[in-house]
TIVO-2410 file (N, C-alpha, C; in nm, 3 decimals):
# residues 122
REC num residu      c1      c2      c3 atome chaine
REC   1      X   2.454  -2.400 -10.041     N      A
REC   1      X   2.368  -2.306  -9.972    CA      A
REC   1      X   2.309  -2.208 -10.072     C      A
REC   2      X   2.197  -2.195 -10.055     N      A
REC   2      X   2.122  -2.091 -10.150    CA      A
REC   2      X   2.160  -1.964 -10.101     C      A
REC   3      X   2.121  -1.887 -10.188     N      A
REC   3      X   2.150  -1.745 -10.139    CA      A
REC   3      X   2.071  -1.651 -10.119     C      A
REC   4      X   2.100  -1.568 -10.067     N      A
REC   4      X   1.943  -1.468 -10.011    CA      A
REC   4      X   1.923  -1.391 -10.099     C      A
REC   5      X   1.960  -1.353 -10.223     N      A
REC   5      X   1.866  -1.305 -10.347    CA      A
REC   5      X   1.789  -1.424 -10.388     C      A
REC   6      X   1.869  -1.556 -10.441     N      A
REC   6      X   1.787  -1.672 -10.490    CA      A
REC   6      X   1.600  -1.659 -10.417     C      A
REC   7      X   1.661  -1.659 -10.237     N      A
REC   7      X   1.539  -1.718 -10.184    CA      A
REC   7      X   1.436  -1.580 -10.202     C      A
REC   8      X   1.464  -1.460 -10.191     N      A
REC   8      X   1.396  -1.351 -10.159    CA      A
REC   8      X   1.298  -1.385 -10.318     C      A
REC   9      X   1.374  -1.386 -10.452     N      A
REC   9      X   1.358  -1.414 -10.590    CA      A
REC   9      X   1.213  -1.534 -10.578     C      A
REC  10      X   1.276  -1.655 -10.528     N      A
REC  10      X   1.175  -1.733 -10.485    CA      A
REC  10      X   1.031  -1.675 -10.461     C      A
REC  11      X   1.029  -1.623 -10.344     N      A
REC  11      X   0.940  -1.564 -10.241    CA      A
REC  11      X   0.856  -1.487 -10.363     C      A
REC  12      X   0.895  -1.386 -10.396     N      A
REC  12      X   0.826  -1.254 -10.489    CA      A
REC  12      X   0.812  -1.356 -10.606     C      A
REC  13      X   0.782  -1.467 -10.637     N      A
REC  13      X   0.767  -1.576 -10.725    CA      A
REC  13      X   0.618  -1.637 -10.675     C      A
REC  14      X   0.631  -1.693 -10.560     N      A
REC  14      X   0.511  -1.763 -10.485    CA      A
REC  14      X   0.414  -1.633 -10.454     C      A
REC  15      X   0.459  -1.498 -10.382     N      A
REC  15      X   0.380  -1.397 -10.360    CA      A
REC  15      X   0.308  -1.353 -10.530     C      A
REC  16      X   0.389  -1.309 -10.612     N      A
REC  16      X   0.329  -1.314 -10.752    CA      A
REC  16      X   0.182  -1.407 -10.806     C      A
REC  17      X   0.224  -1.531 -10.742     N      A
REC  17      X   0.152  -1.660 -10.832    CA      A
REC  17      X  -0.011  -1.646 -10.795     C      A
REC  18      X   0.029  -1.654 -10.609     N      A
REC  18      X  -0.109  -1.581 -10.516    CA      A
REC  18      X  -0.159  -1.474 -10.540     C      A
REC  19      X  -0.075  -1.381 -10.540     N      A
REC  19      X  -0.172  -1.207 -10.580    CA      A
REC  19      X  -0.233  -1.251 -10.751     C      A
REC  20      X  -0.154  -1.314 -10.833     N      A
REC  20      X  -0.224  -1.303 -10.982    CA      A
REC  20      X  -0.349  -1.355 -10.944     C      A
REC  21      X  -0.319  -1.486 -10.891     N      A
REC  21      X  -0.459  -1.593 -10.965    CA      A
REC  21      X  -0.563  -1.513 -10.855     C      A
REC  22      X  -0.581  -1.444 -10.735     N      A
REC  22      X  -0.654  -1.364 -10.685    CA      A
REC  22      X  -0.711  -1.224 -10.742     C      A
REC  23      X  -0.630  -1.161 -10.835     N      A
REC  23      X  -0.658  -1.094 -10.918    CA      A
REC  23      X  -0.721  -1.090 -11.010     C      A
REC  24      X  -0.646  -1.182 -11.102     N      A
REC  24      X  -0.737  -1.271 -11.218    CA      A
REC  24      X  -0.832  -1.287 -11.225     C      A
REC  25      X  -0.847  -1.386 -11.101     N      A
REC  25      X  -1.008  -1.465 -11.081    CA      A
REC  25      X  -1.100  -1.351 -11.018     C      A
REC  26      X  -1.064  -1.238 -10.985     N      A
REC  26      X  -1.154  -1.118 -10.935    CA      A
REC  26      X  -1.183  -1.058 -11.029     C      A
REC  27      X  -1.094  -1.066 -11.127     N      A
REC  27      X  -1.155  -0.951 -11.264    CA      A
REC  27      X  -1.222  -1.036 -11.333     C      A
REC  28      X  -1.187  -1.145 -11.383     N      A
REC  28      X  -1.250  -1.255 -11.452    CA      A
REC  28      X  -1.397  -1.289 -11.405     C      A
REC  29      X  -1.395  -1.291 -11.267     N      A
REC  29      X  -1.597  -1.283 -11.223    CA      A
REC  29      X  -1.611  -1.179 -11.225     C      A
REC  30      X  -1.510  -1.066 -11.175     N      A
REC  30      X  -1.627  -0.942 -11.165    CA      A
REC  30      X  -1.670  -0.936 -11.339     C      A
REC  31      X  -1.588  -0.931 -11.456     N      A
REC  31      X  -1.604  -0.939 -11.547    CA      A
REC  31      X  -1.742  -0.984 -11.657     C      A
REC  32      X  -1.721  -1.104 -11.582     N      A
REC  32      X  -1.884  -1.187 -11.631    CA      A
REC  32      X  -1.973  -1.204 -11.572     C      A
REC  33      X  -2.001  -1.106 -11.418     N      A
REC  33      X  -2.088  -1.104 -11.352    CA      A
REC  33      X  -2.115  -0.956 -11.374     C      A
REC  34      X  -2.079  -0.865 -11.389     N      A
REC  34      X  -2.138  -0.750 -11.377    CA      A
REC  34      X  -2.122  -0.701 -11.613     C      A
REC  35      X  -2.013  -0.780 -11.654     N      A
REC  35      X  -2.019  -0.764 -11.791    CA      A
REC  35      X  -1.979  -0.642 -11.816     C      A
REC  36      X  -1.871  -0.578 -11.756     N      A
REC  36      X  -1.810  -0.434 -11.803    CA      A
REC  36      X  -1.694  -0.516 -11.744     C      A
REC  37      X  -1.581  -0.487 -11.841     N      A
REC  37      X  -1.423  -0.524 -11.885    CA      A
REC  37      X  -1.368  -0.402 -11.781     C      A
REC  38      X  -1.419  -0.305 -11.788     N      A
REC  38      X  -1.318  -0.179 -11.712    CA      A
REC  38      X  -1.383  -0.224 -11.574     C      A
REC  39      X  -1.469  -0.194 -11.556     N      A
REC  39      X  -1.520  -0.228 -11.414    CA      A
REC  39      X  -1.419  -0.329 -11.349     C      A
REC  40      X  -1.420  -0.462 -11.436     N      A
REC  40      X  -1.380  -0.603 -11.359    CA      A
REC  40      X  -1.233  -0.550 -11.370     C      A
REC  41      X  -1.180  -0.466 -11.429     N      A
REC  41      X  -1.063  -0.456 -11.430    CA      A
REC  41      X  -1.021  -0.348 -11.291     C      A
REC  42      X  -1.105  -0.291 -11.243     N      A
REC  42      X  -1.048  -0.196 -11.140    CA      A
REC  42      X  -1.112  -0.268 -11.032     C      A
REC  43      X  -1.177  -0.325 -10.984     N      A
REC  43      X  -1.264  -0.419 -10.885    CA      A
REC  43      X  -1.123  -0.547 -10.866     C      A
REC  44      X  -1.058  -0.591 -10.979     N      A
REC  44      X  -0.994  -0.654 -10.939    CA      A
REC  44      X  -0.834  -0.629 -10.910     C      A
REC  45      X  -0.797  -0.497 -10.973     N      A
REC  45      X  -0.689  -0.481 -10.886    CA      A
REC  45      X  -0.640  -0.386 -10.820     C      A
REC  46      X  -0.791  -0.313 -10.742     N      A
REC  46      X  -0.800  -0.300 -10.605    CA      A
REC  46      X  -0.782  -0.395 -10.533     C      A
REC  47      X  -0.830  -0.551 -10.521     N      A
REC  47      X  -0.837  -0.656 -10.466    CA      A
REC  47      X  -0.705  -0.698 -10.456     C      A
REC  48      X  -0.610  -0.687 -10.574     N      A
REC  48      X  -0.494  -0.790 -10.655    CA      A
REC  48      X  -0.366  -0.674 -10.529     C      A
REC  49      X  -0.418  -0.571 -10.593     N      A
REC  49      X  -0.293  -0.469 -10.478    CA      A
REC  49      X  -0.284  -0.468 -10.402     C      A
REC  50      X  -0.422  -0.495 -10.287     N      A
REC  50      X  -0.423  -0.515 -10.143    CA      A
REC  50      X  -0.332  -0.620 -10.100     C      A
REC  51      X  -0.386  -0.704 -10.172     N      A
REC  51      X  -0.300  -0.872 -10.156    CA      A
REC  51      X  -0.177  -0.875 -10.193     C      A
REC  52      X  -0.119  -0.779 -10.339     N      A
REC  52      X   0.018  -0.785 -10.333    CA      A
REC  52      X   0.080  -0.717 -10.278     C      A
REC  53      X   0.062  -0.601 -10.188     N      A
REC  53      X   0.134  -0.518 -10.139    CA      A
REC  53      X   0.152  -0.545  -9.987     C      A
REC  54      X   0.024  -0.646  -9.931     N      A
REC  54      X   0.052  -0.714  -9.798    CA      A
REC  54      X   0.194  -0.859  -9.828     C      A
REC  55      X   0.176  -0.913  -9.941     N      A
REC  55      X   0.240  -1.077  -9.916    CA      A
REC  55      X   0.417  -0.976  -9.963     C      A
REC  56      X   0.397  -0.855 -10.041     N      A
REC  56      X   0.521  -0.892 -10.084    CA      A
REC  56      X   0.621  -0.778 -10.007     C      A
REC  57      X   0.535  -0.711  -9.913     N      A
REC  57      X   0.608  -0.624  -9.830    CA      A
REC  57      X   0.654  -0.721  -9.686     C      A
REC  58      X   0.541  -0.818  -9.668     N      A
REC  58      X   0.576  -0.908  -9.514    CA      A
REC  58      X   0.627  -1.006  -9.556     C      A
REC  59      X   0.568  -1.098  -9.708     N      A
REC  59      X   0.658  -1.184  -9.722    CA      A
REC  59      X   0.798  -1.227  -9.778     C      A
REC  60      X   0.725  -1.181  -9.926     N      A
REC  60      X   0.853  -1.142  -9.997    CA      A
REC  60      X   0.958  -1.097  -9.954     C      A
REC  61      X   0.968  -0.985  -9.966     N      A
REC  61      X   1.096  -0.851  -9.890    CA      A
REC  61      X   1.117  -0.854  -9.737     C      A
REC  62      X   1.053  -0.912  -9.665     N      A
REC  62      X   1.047  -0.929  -9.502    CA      A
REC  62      X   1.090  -0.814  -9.477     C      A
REC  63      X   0.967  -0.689  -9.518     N      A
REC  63      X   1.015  -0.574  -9.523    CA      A
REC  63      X   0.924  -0.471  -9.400     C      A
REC  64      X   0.928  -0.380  -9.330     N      A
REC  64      X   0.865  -0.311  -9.287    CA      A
REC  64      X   0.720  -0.265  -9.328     C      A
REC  65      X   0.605  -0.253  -9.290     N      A
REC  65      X   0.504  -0.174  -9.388    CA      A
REC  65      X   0.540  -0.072  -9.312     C      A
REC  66      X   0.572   0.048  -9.435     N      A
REC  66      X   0.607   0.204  -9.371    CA      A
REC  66      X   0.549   0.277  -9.471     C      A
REC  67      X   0.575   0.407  -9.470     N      A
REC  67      X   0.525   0.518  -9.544    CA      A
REC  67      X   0.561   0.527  -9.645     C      A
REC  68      X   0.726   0.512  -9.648     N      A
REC  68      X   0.800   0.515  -9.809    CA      A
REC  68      X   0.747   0.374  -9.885     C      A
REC  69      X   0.758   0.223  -9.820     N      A
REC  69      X   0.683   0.161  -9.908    CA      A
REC  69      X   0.532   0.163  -9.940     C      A
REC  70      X   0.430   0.199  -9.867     N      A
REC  70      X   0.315   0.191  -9.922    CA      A
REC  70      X   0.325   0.302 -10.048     C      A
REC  71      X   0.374   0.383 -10.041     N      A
REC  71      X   0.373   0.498 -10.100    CA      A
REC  71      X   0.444   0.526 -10.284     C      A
REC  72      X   0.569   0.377 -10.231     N      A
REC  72      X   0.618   0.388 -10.320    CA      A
REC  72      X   0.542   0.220 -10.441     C      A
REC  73      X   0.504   0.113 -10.305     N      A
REC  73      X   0.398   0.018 -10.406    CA      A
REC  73      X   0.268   0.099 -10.460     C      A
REC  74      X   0.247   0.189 -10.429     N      A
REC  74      X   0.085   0.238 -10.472    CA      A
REC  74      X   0.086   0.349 -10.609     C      A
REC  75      X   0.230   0.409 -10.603     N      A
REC  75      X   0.260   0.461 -10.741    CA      A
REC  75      X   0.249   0.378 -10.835     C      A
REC  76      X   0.368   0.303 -10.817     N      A
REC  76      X   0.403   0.168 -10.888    CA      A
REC  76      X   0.218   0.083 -10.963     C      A
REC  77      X   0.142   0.097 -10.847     N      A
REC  77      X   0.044   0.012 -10.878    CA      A
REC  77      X  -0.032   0.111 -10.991     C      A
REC  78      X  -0.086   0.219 -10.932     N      A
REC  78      X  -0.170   0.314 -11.009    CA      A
REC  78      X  -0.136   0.325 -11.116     C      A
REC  79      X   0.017   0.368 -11.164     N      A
REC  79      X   0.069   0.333 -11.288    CA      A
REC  79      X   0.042   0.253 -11.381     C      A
REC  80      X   0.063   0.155 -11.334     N      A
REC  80      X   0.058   0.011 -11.402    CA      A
REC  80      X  -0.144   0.002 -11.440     C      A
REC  81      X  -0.189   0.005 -11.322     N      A
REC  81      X  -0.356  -0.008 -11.375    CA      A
REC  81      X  -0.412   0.109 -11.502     C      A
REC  82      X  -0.331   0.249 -11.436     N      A
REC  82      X  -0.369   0.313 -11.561    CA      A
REC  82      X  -0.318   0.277 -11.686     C      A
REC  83      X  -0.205   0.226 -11.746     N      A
REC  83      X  -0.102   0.185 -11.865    CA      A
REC  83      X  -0.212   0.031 -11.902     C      A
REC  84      X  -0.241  -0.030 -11.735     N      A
REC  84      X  -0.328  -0.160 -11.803    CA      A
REC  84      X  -0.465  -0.152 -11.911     C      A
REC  85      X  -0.540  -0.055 -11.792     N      A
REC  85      X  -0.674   0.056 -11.852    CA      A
REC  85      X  -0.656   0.018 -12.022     C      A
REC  86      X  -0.580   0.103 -12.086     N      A
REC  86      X  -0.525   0.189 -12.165    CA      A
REC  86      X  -0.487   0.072 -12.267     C      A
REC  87      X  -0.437  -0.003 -12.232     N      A
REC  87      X  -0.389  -0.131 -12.300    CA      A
REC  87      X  -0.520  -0.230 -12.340     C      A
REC  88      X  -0.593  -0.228 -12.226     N      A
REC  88      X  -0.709  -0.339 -12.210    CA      A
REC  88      X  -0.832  -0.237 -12.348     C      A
REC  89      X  -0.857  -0.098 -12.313     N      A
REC  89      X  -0.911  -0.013 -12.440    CA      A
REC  89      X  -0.895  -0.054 -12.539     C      A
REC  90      X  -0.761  -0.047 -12.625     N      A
REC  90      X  -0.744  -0.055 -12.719    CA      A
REC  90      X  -0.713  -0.226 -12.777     C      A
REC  91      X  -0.692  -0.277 -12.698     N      A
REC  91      X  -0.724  -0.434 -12.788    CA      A
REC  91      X  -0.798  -0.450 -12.764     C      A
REC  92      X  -0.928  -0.453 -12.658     N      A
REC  92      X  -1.051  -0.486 -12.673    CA      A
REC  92      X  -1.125  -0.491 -12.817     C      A
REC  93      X  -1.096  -0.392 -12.881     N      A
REC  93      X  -1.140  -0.347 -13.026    CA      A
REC  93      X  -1.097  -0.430 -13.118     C      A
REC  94      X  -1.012  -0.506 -13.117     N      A
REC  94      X  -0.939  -0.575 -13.166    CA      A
REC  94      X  -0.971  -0.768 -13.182     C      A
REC  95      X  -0.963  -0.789 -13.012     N      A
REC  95      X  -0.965  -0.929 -12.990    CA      A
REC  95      X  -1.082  -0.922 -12.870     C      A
REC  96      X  -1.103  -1.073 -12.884     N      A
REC  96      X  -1.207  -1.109 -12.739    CA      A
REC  96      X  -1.181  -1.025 -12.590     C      A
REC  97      X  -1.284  -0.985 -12.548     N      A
REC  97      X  -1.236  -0.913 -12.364    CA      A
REC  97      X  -1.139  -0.996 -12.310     C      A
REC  98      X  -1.207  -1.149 -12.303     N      A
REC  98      X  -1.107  -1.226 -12.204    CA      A
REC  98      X  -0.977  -1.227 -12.248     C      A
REC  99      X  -0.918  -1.237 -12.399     N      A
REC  99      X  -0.818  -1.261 -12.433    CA      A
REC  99      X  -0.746  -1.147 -12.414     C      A
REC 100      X  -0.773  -0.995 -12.425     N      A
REC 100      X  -0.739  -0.873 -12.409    CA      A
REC 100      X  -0.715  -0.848 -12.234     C      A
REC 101      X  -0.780  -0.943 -12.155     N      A
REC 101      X  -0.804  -0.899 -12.036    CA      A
REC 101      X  -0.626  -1.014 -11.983     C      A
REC 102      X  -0.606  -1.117 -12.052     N      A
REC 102      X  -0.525  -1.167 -12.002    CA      A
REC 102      X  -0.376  -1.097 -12.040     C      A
REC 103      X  -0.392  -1.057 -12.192     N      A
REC 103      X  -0.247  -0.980 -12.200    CA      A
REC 103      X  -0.227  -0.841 -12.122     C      A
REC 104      X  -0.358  -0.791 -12.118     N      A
REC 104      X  -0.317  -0.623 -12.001    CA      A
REC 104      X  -0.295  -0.706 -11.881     C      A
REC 105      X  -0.306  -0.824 -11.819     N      A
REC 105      X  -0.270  -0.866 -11.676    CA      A
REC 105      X  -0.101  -0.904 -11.737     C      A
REC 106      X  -0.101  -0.964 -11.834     N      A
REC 106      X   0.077  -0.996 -11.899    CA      A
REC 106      X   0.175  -0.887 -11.860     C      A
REC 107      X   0.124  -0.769 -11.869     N      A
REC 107      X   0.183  -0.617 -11.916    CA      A
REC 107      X   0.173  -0.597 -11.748     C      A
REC 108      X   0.078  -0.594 -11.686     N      A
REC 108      X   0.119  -0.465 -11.520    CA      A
REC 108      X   0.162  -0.579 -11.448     C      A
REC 109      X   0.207  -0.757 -11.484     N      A
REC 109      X   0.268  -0.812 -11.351    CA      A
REC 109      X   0.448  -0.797 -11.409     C      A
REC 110      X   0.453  -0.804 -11.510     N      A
REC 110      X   0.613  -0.789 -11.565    CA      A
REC 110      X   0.645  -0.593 -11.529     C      A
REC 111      X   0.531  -0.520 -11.551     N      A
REC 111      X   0.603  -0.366 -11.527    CA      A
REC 111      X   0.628  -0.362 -11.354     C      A
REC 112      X   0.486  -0.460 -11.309     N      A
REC 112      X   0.494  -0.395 -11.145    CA      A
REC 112      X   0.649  -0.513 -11.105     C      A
REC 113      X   0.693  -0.633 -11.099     N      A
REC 113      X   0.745  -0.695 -11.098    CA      A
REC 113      X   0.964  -0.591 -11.110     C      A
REC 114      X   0.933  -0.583 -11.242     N      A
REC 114      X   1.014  -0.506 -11.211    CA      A
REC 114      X   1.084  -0.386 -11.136     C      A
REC 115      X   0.959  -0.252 -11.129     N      A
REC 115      X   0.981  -0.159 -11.092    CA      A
REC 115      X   0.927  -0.174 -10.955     C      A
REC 116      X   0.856  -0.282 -10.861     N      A
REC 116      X   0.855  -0.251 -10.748    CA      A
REC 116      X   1.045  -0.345 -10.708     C      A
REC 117      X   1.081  -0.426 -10.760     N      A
REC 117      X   1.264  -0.498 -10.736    CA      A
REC 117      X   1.353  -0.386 -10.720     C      A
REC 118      X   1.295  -0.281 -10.845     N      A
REC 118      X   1.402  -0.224 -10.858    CA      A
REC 118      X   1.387  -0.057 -10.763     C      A
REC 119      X   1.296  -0.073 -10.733     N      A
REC 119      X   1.251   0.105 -10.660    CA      A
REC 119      X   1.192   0.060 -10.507     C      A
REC 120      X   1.077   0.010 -10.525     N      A
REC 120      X   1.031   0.015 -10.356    CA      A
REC 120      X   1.135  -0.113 -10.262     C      A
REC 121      X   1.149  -0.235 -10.316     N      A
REC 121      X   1.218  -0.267 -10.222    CA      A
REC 121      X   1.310  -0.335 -10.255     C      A
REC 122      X   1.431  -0.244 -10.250     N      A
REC 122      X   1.536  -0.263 -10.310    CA      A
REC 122      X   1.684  -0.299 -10.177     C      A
***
């Protein structure tokens, strides 16, 4: 018998895979359709948060949507986009947008990943 961390683990696995490649692929066109890196980067995870904070509060966590979690995924998120921001700045200068655009997505699904396990729904 599996166990109900295994499956919950699962779940915030499949919810992850959906919110990225929805994310991704939102910053990635908004990206080369409008051609500003920051833009496609906040266009898409406005989009990416909506979607992860619906699959992984109903699916994932089979959790309530309440006040303390929206409150406590939307810190969590803002955080992470500003630290992404900030990240995506400074290698831009460095390496290609797209390639810069995929490691700042590397960086806020491992920070949000963790700190929403370990704080909002715990």
């Amino acid at each position: 018998m599996k166990s109900p961390r295994f499956e919950t683990q699962k779940r915030f696995l499949i919810s992850g895979i959906i919110n990225t490649l929805i994310g991704t692929s939102a910053i990635l066109f908004f990206q080369l359709f409008f051609g500003n890196p920051y833009f496609a980067n906040v266009l898409g995870y406005i989009l990416g948060g909506a979607v992860g904070y619906l699959t992984h509060t109903g699916y994932t966590f089979k959790s309530r949507f309440s006040k303390h979690n929206f409150m406590g995924y939307t810190l969590i998120w803002l955080t992470g986009v500003s630290f992404n921001l900030l990240l995506l700045k400074f290698l831009i200068v460095y390496v290609h947008p797209l390639l810069a655009q995929c490691v700042a997505v590397g960086f806020f699904i491992s920070y949000s990943y963790y700190l929403q396990a370990k704080i909002v729904y715990r």
